[in-house]
MIDREN-25654 format. One line per field, with one value per residue (C-alpha): residue number from 1; residue in one letter; x, y, z. Coordinates in pm, 1 decimal, decimal comma. Last residue first. Example, Ala and Ser with C-alpha at 12.3 -4.5 7.8 and 13.67 -1.06 7.14 Angstrom:
# residues 2
pos <- c(2|1) $
code <- c(S|A) $
px <- c(1367,0|1230,0) $
py <- c(-106,0|-450,0) $
pz <- c(714,0|780,0) $
# end
This chain:
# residues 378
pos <- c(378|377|376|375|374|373|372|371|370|369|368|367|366|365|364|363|362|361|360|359|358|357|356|355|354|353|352|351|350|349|348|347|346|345|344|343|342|341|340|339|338|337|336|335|334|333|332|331|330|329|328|327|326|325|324|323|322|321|320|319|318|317|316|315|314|313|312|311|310|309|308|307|306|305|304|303|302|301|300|299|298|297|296|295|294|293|292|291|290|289|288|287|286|285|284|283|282|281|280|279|278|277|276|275|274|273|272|271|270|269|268|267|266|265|264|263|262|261|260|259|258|257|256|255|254|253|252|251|250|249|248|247|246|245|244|243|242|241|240|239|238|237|236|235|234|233|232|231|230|229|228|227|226|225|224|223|222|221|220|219|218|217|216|215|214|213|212|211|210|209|208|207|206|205|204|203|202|201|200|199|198|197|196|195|194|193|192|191|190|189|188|187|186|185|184|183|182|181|180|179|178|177|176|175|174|173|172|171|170|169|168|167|166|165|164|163|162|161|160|159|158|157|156|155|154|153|152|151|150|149|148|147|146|145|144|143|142|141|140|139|138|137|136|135|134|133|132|131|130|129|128|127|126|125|124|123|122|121|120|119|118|117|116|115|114|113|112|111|110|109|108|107|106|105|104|103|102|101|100|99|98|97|96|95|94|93|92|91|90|89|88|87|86|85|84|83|82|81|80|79|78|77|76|75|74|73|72|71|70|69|68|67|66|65|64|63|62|61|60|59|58|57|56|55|54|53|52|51|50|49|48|47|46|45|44|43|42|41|40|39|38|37|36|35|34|33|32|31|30|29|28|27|26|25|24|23|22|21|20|19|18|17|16|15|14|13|12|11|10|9|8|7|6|5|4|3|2|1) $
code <- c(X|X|X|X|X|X|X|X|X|X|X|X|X|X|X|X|X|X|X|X|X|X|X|X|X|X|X|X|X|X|X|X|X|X|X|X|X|X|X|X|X|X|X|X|X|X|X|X|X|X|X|X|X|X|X|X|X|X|X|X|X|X|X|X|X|X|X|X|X|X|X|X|X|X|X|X|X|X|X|X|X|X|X|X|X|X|X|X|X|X|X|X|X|X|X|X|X|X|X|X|X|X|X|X|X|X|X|X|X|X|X|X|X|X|X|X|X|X|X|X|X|X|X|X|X|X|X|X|X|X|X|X|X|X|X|X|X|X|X|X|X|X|X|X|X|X|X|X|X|X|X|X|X|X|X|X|X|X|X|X|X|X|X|X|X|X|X|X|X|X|X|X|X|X|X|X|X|X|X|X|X|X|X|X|X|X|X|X|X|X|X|X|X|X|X|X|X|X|X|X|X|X|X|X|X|X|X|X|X|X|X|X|X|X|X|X|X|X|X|X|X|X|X|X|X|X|X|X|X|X|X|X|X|X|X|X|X|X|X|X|X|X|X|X|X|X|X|X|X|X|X|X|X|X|X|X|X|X|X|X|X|X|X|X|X|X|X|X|X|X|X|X|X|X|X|X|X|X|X|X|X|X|X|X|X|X|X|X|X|X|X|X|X|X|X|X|X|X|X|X|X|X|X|X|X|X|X|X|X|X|X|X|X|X|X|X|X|X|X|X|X|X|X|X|X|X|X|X|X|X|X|X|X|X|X|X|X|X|X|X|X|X|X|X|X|X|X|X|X|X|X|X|X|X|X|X|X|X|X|X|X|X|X|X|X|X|X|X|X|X|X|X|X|X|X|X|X|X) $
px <- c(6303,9|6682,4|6619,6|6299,2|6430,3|6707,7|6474,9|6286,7|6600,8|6729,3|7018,5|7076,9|7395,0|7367,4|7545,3|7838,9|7865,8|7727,4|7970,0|8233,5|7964,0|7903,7|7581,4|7418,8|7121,2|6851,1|6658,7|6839,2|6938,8|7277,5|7327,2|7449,9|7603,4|7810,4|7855,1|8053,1|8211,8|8354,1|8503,8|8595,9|8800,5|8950,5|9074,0|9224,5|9374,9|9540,2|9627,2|9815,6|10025,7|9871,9|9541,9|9533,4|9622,4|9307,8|9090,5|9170,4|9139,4|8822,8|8679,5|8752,4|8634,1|8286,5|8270,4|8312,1|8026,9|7852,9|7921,0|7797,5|7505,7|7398,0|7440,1|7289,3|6979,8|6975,9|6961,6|6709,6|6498,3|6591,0|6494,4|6195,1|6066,6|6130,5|5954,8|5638,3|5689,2|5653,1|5377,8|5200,4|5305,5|5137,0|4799,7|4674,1|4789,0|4677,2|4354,5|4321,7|4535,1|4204,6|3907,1|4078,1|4092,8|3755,8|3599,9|3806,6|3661,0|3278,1|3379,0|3449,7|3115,4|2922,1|3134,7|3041,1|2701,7|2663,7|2827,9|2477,3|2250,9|2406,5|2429,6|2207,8|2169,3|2565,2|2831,7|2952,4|3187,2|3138,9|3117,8|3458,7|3597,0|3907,0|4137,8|4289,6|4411,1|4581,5|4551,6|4740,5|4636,7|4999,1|4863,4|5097,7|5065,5|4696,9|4742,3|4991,3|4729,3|4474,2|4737,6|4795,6|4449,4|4327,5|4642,3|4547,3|4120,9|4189,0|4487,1|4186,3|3937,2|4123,6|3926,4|3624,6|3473,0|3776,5|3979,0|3738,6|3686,4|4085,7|4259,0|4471,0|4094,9|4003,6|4290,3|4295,7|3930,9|3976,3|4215,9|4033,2|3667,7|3945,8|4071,3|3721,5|3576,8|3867,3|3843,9|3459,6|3538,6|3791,1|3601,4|3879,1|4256,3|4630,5|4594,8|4374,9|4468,1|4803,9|4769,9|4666,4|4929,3|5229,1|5370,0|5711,0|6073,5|6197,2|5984,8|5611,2|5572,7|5227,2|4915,1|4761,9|4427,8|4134,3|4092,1|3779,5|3719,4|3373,9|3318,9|3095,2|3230,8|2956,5|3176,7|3169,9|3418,1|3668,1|3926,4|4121,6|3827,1|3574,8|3383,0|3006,7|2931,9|2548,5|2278,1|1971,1|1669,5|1428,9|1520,9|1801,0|2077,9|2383,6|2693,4|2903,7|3142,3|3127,5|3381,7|3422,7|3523,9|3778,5|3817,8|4137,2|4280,0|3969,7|4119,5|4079,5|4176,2|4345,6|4366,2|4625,3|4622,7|4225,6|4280,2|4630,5|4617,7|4638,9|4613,4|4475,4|4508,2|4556,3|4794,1|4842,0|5076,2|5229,6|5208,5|5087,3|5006,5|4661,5|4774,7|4909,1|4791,8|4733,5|4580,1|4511,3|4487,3|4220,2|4125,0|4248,3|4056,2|4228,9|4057,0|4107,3|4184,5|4244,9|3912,3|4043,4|4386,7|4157,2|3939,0|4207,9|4340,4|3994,1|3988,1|4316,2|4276,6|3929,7|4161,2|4420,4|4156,9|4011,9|4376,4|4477,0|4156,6|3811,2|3591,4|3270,0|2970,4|2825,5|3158,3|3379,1|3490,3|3596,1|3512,2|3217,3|3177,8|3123,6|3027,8|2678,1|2670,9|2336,4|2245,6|2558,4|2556,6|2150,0|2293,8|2619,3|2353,1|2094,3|2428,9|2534,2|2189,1|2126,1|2509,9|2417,7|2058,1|1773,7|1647,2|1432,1|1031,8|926,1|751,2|1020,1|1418,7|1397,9|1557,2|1140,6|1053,8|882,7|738,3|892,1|1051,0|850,6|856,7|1037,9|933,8|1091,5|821,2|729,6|521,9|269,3|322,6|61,7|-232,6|-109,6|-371,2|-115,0|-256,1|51,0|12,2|228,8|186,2|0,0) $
py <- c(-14472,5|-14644,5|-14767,0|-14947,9|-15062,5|-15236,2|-15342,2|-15526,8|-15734,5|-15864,7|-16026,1|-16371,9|-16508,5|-16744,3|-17107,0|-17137,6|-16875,1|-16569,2|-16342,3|-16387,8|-16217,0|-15935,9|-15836,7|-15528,1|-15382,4|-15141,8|-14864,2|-14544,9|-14242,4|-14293,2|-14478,4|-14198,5|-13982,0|-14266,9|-14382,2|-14052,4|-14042,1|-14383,8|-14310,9|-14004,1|-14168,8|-14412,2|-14182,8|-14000,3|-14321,1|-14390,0|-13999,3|-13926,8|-13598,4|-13470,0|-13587,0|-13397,0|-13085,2|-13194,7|-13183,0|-12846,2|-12683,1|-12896,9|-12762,6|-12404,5|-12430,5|-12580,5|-12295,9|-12053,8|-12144,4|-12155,3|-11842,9|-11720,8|-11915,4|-11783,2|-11407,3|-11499,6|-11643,1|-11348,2|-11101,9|-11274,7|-11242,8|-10889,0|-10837,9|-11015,3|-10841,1|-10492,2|-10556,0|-10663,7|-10380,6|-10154,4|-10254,1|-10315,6|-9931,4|-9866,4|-10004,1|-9779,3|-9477,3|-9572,2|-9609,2|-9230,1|-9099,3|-9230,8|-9117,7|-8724,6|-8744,7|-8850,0|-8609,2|-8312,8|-8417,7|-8386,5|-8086,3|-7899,2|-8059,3|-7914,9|-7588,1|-7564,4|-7660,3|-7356,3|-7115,2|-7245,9|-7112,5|-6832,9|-6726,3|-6488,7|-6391,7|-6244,4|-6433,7|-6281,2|-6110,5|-6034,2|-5651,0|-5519,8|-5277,1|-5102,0|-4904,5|-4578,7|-4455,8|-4193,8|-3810,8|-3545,4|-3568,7|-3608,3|-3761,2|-4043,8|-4067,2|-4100,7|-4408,4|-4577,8|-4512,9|-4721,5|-4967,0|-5064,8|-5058,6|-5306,3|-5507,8|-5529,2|-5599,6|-5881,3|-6033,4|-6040,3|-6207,5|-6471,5|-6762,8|-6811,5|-6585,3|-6423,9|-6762,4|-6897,6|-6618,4|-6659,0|-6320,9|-6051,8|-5908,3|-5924,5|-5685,5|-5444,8|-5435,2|-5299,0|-5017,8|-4893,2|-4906,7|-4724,7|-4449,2|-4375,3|-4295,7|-4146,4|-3849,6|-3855,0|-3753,1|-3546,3|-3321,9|-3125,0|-3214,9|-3031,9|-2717,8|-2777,1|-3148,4|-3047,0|-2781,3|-3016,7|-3273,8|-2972,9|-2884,1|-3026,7|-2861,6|-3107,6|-3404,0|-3322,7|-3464,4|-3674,8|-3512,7|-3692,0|-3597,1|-3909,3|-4191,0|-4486,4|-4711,2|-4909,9|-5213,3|-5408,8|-5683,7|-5849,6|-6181,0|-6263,0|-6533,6|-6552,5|-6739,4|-6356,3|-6261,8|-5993,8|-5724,0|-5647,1|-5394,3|-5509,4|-5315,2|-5425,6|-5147,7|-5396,9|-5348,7|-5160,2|-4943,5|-4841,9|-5068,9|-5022,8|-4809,0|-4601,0|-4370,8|-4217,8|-3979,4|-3958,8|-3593,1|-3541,3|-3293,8|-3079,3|-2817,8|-2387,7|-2217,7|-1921,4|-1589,4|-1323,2|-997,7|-813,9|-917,7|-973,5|-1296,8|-1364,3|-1672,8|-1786,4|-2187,1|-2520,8|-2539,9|-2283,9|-2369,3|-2143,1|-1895,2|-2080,1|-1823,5|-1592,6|-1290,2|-1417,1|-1790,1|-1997,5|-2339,3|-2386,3|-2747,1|-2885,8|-3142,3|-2916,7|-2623,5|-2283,4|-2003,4|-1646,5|-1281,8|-1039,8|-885,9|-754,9|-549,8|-425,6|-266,5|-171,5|-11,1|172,0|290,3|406,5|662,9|773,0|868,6|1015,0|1248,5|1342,0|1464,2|1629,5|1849,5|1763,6|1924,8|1813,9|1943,0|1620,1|1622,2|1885,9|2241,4|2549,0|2921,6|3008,0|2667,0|2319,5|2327,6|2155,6|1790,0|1744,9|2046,8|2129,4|1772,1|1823,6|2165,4|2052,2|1808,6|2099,2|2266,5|1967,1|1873,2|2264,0|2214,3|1910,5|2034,0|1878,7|1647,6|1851,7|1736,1|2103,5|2197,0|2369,7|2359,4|2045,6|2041,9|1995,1|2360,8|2374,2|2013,9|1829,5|1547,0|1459,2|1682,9|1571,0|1362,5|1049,8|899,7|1194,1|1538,7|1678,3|2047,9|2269,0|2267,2|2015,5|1713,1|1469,8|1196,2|1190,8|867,7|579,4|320,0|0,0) $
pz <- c(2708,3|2716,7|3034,2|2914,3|2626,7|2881,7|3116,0|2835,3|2688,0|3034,9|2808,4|2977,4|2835,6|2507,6|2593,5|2341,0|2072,4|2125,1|2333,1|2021,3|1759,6|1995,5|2108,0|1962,4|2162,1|1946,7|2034,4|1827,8|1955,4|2022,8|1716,9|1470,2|1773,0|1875,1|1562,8|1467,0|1886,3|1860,2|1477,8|1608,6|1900,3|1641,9|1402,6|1678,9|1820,1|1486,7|1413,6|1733,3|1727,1|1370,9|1479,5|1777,8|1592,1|1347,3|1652,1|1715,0|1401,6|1308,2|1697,3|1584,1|1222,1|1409,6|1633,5|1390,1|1169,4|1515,3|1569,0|1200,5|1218,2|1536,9|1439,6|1097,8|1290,5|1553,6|1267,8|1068,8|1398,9|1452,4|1084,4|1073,8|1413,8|1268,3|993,4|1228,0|1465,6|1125,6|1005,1|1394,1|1328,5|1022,6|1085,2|1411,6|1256,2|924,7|1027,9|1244,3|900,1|731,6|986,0|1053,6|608,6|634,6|880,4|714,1|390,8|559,3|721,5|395,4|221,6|524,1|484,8|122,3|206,5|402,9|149,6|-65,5|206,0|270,7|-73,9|-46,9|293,1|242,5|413,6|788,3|965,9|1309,4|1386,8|1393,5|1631,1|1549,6|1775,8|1905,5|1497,2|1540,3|1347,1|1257,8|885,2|719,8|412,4|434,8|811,2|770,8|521,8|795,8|1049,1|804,2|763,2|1063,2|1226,2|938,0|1012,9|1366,2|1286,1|1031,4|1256,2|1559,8|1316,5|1181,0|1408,2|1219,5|940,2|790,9|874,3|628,2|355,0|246,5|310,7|49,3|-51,8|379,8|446,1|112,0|160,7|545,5|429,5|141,1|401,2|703,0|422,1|311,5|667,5|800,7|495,1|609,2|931,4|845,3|642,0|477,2|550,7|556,0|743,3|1068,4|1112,1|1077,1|1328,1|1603,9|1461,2|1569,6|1192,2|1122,1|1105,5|1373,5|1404,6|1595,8|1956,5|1983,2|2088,6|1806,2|1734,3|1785,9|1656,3|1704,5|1398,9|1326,5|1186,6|917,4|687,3|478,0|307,6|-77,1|-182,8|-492,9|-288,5|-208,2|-52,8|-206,3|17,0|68,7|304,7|395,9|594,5|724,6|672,7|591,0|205,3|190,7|397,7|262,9|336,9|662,4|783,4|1143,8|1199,5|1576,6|1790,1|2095,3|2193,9|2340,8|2111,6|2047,1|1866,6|1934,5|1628,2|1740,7|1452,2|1521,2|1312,0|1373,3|1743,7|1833,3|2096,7|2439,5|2635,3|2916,5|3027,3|2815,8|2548,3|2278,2|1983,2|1750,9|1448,1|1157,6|858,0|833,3|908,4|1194,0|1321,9|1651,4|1648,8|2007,4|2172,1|2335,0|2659,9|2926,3|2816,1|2598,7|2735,3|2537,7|2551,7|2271,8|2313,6|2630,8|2439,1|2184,9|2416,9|2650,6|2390,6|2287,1|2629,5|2579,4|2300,3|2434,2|2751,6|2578,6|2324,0|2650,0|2756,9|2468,3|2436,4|2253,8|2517,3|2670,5|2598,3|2385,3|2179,9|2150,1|1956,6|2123,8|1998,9|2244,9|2393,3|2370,8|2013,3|1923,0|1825,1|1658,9|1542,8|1395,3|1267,4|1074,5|941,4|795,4|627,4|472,8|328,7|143,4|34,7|-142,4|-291,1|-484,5|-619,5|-607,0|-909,0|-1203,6|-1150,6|-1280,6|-937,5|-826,9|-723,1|-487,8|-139,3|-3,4|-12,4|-304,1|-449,0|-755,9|-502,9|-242,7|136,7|364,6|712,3|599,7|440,8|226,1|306,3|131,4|64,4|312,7|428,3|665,3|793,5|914,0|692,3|434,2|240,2|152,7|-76,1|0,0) $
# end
C-alpha cells in the first residue's frame, strides 16, 4: 500500500521520511518542474542536521556532547579503545584442546591449556579438540528392511559383509623437527575429516580381507583382520599427514551375504565332511602302520639273531676242526679211532637197538634182560 501523508497540513505533502517529495517547493527540490535537487542545497541541509546534533562546547571550542576535545580526553578515548583491543584479545584454551594460533593468516604457535592472548584483527586461534575420541562407522547403505550389507571380495573368490567401526582421535604426539604440531596439521592439511577417516578405514579394510581366504575371515582370523586393518589405516593417515591416530578397530562379526548363505553352508558341510575323512584315514593308518613296522622290525631282529647264530657256530665248528686236526697230527690212529667212537656214537645214540658181539654168542647165550634195557633207554 503506498504511503500517504494523513497529518492534515495545508501545506506540501510530506514523504516517508518527514520531507517533502521530489517536484514540491521547499522539499531540497528547485520547483515543481520534476528537475532532481541540487548538490550544494543537500550539502548545506547536512552541515545543518551535525551542527544540530553535536553543538560546540563553547564560544570558539569544539567537543563532543559538551565536553571538550583536548589532549587529555583524546588520551583517555585513546586508551579505552586499547584496553578494548587489548580484552578482546583474551582467550581459554581447556584441558582437553589445543590452540591453532595464526598471523595474518600463517601458523604462528601452539596454545595449550590456560589464558592466552592474541592480536585481534592480526592473530587468529583455532581452538582443537585434542582429546576428543570420535568415531567412523562403515558399513553398506541401507536396503530393504533397513539391514545393511558392506560387501567385500576374498582372495578365494568369496563374498563376506564386513561391518566395523574405527575410534581416533588428534595426536598429541611430539612433531619431528621442522614439522607442523598434529593439532595444526589437522587444521591445514585435511577437509572433512570424518569422512576423509571414513574412506581411508573401508580402502584399508578391503585391502585386508581381498589378500585373506573367507574362512579364517569368518572363524578364528578375526583379531589379525582388525590389527592389520588398524595398521594400515594409520599408515594411510601418516601419508597424508592428517594429525591423526588410529585408538582401535571394532569389527562386527563377519559374515556371508543372505544370499548365498545357504549355498556357502554346504560348502562348509562338504568342507567338514573331507576333514571327517581325512581325521578317519590318518586315524587307520595310525593304528595299521606301526604293527607294520613292529612286524619288519621283528623279521629283521629275527634274521639277525639267525645270521648271528650261524655265524658263531660257523666258527665254532672251524675251531673244533682246528683243534681236533692238531690232535690228529700228534696221534692220528687213536684219533681216528676216538671219532670213529664219537661218529657212531652220535648216529646210534638215539636209536633202540642192543648189539651183542659175535664172540659173546657162541656157546650157551647169556641172559640179556632185553625189556629193562628198552625201558632204560626210554
Amino acid at each position: 500500500m503506498p504511503w500517504q501523508d494523513n497529518s492534515g497540513n495545508k501545506g506540501p505533502s510530506r514523504g516517508p521520511w518527514g520531507q517533502p517529495p521530489r517536484g514540491q517547493n521547499g522539499g531540497g527540490g528547485r520547483g515543481n518542474n520534476g528537475e532532481p535537487p541540487d548538490l550544494e542545497d543537500i550539502l548545506q541541509a547536512s552541515r545543518q542536521r551535525l551542527k544540530r546534533a553535536f553543538p560546540r562546547g563553547g564560544p570558539g571550542g569544539g567537543g563532543i556532547g559538551g565536553l571538550p576535545l583536548d589532549r587529555g580526553m583524546l588520551g583517555l578515548i585513546g586508551a579505552a579503545i586499547l584496553g578494548l583491543w587489548i580484552f578482546t584479545g583474551i582467550y581459554q584454551i581447556d584441558p582437553e584442546e589445543q590452540g591453532v594460533k595464526t598471523t595474518f593468516g600463517k601458523y604462528s604457535g601452539i596454545s595449550g591449556a590456560g589464558l592466552h592472548w592474541r592480536a585481534p584483527l592480526i592473530q587468529g586461534v583455532t581452538k582443537v579438540p585434542v582429546d576428543k575420541q570420535q568415531t567412523a562407522t562403515i558399513n553398506g547403505e541401507g536396503s530393504g528392511s533397513g539391514a545393511r550389507e558392506n560387501l567385500m571380495l576374498t582372495s578365494d573368490r568369496n563374498i563376506v559383509d564386513v561391518n566395523f567401526t574405527v575410534n581416533w582421535k588428534i595426536s598429541r604426539a611430539a612433531p619431528a623437527p621442522g614439522e607442523l604440531p598434529n593439532a595444526a596439521k589437522y587444521i591445514f592439511n585435511i577437509e572433512e575429516p570424518q569422512n576423509m577417516v571414513r574412506a581411508v578405514s573401508e580402502a584399508a579394510m578391503r585391502e585386508t580381507v581381498g589378500a585373506k581366504e573367507l574362512e579364517p575371515i569368518i572363524t578364528s582370523g578375526q583379531a589379525e583382520v582388525v590389527e592389520q586393518t588398524r595398521q594400515r589405516i594409520q599408515k594411510l593417515l601418516d601419508y597424508y599427514d592428517s594429525g591423526i591416530e588410529v585408538l582401535r578397530v571394532n569389527m562386527e562379526k563377519p559374515e556371508v551375504p543372505g544370499a548365498v548363505r545357504d549355498a556357502f553352508a554346504d560348502v562348509i558341510k562338504a568342507r567338514n565332511e573331507k576333514a571327517q575323512m581325512i581325521n578317519e584315514a590318518q586315524r587307520a593308518a595310525n593304528q595299521i602302520i606301526p604293527v607294520a613296522e613292529g612286524q619288519a622290525q621283528k623279521v629283521i631282529e629275527e634274521a639277525r639273531a639267525y645270521a648271528a647264530r650261524v655265524e658263531a657256530d660257523s666258527i665254532g665248528q672251524a675251531e673244533r676242526f682246528n683243534k681236533i686236526y692238531t690232535e690228529y697230527s700228534r696221534a692220528p690212529e687213536v684219533t681216528r679211532q676216538r671219532m670213529y667212537l664219537e661218529t657212531v656214537e652220535g648216529v646210534l645214540g638215539g636209536m633202540n637197538k642192543i648189539i651183542i658181539d659175535e664172540q659173546a654168542g657162541r656157546g650157551v647165550v647169556p641172559y640179556l634182560p632185553l625189556n629193562e634195557l628198552k625201558s632204560n633207554k626210554n
